[in-house]
C-alpha positions in Angstrom: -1.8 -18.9 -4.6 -3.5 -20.0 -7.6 -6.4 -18.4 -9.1 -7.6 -20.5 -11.9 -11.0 -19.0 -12.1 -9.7 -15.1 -13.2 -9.1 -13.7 -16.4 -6.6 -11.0 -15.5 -4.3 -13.8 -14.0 -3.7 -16.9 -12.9 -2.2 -16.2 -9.2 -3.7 -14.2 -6.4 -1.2 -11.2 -5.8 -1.4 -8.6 -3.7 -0.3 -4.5 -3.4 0.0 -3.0 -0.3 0.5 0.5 1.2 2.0 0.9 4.6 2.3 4.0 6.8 3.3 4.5 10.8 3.6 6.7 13.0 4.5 8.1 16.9 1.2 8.3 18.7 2.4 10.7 20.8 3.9 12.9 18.3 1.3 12.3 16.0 -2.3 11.1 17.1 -4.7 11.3 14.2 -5.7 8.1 12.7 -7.1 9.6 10.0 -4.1 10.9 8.3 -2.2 7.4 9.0 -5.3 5.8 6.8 -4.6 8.7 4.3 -0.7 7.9 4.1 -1.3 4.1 3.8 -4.0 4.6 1.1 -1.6 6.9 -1.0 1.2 4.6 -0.4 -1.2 2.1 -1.6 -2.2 3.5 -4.9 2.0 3.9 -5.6 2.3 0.8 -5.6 -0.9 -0.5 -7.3 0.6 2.1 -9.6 3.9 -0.1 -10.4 2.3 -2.8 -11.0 1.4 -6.5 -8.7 2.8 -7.5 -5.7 4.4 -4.7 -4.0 4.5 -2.9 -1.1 5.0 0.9 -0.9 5.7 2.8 2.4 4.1 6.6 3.0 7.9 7.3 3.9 9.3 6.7 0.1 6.7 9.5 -1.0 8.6 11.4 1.1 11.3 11.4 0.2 11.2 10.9 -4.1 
């Protein structure tokens, strides 16, 4: 998408951090907010447009 109007760049891009889980082994919300937001800040991290998963923290 364009985004004429910014001065970092000129397309919309977007980083995203993504974290699941098993309810029943695991029911806290909170910590699957606190994997996704860490996920999230790897790959703001590496730069625009990519999506990290809580699971590669794991296992790098």
């Amino acid at each position: 998408m364009k985004h004429e109007a910014s001065a970092v760049a000129d397309r919309v891009t977007v980083s995203l951090g993504v974290s699941a889980c098993v309810p029943e082994k695991n029911p806290d919300p909170k910590g699957l907010v606190a994997a996704a937001d860490k996920a999230l800040y790897l790959a703001k991290q590496e730069g625009r447009n990519r999506v990290k998963s809580f699971f590669e923290l794991l296992i790098t």
